[in-house]
N, C-alpha and C positions, 0 to 999 in steps of 0.2 A: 606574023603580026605580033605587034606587043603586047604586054598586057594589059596596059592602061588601054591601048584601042581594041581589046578583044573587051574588058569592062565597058566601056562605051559603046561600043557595038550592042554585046547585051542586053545590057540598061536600057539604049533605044531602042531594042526589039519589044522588049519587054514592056515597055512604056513606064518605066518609074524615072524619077525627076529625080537629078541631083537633091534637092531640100529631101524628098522621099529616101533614099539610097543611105544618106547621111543620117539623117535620125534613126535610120533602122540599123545601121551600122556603130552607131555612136561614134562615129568620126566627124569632124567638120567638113562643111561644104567645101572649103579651101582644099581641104586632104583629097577630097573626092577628084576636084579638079587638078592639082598636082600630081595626082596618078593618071588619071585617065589623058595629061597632056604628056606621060612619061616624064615628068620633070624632076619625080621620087617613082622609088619603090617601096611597094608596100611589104612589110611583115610577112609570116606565113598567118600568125593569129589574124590581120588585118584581110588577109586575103580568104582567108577562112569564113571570114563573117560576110565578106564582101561576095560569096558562092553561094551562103547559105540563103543570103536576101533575093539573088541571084535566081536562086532554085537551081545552082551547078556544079558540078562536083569539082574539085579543087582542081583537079587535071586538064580542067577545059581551057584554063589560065596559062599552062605550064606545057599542052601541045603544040606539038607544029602540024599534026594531021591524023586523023584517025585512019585506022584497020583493023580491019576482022580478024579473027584469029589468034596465035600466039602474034608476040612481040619479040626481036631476037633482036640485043643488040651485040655485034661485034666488037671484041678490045679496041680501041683506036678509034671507036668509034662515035663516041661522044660528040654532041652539037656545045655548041656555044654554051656560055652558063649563066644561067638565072641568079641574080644576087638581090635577097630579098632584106630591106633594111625593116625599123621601124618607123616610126611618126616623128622621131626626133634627131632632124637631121644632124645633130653636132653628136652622136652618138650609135653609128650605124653599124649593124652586125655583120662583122667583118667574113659571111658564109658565103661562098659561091655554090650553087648547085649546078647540078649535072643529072639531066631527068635520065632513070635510065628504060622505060617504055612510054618513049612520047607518042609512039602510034597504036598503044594498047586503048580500044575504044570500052569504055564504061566499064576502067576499072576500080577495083573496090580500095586500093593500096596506093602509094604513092613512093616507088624505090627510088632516091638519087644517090650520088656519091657527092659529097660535100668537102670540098676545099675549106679548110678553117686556118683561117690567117691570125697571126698574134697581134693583138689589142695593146696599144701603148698607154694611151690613158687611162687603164683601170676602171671606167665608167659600165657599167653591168647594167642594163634595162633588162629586164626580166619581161616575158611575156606569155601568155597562154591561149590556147583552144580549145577547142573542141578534139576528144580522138585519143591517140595511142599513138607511139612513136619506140620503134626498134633503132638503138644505134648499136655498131661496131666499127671499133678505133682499125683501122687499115694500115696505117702507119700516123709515129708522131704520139703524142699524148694530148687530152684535153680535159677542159675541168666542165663539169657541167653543174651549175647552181640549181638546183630545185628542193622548191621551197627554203626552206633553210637553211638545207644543208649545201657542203658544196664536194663533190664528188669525182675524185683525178681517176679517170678511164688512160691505161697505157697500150700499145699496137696487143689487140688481138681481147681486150675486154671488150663486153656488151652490156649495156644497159636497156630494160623496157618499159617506159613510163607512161602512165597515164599524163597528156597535154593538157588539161586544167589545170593541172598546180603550174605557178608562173617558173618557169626552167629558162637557162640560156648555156650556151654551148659557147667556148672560145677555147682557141689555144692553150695550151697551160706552158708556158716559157716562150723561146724569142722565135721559135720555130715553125713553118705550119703544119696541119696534120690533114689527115683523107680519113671522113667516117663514112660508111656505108649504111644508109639511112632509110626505113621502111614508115611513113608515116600513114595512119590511116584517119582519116575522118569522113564520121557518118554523113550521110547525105540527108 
């Protein structure tokens, strides 16, 4: 299931009303409904906010099935990937995800491996959340803007930031790169 119909799903369990969902999200009713028809995807910030109105933890979005127990994924064994943009469509975060315990049930962490693709327009949206976010560069280099500053990570640097300051992640040259990605946010 998608995300936009796992949000929708939600929401009608829940009984909150798109005008509801949307003020408590501070996103437009239109945003709401462009996600929820899969027509955009949302941010992680956007999807963060949209768990917390939610009452669910960010993984609910981003599984394909829960299980008990540990979660083992095998090399090669990667599902499909999640690419999460923000609210402005002529300026999309060029990051594919790659959940790496989608059947891990009510976990506290959030591991992918992220594809980062190089950005040609130059255009940086900056965004934040909620939480804490571990990166390390896999292969590939990439610059990561937070707050101010802006910060070139090469194969084999890590960085661990607190998600409230607005940060964004892209290529750094005409290459892509693979970071291995541990985000957490609170519930």
């Amino acid at each position: 299931m998608s995300i936009g119909k796992k949000i929708n799903k939600l929401r009608s369990l829940k009984n909150i009303s798109h005008i509801d969902l949307s003020e408590r999200t501070n996103l437009s009713e239109e945003q709401i409904n462009l996600i929820e028809s899969d027509e955009t995807h949302p941010s992680l910030g956007v999807l963060v906010r949209i768990a917390r109105v939610l009452g669910v933890r960010l993984g609910t979005f981003l599984d394909d099935q829960d299980k008990l127990g540990p979660c083992i994924m095998r090399a090669g064994s990667a599902g499909k990937s999640i690419s999460l943009s923000n609210d402005k469509e002529q300026s999309r975060e060029h990051l594919n995800f790659y959940s790496l315990a989608p059947d891990k049930v009510d976990r506290s962490m959030e591991p992918f491996i992220i594809n980062v693709l190089p950005t040609h327009d130059g255009a940086v949206d900056l965004s934040s959340h909620e939480g804490e976010e571990f990166l390390f560069v896999l292969h590939g280099m990439v610059e990561l803007t937070y707050g101010n500053e802006k910060i070139q990570l090469n194969q084999g640097d890590s960085i661990y930031i607190d998600s409230i300051i607005e940060h964004h992640l892209h290529a750094n040259g005409e290459e892509a790169a693979k970071v291995l990605a541990v985000v957490y946010v609170p519930v």
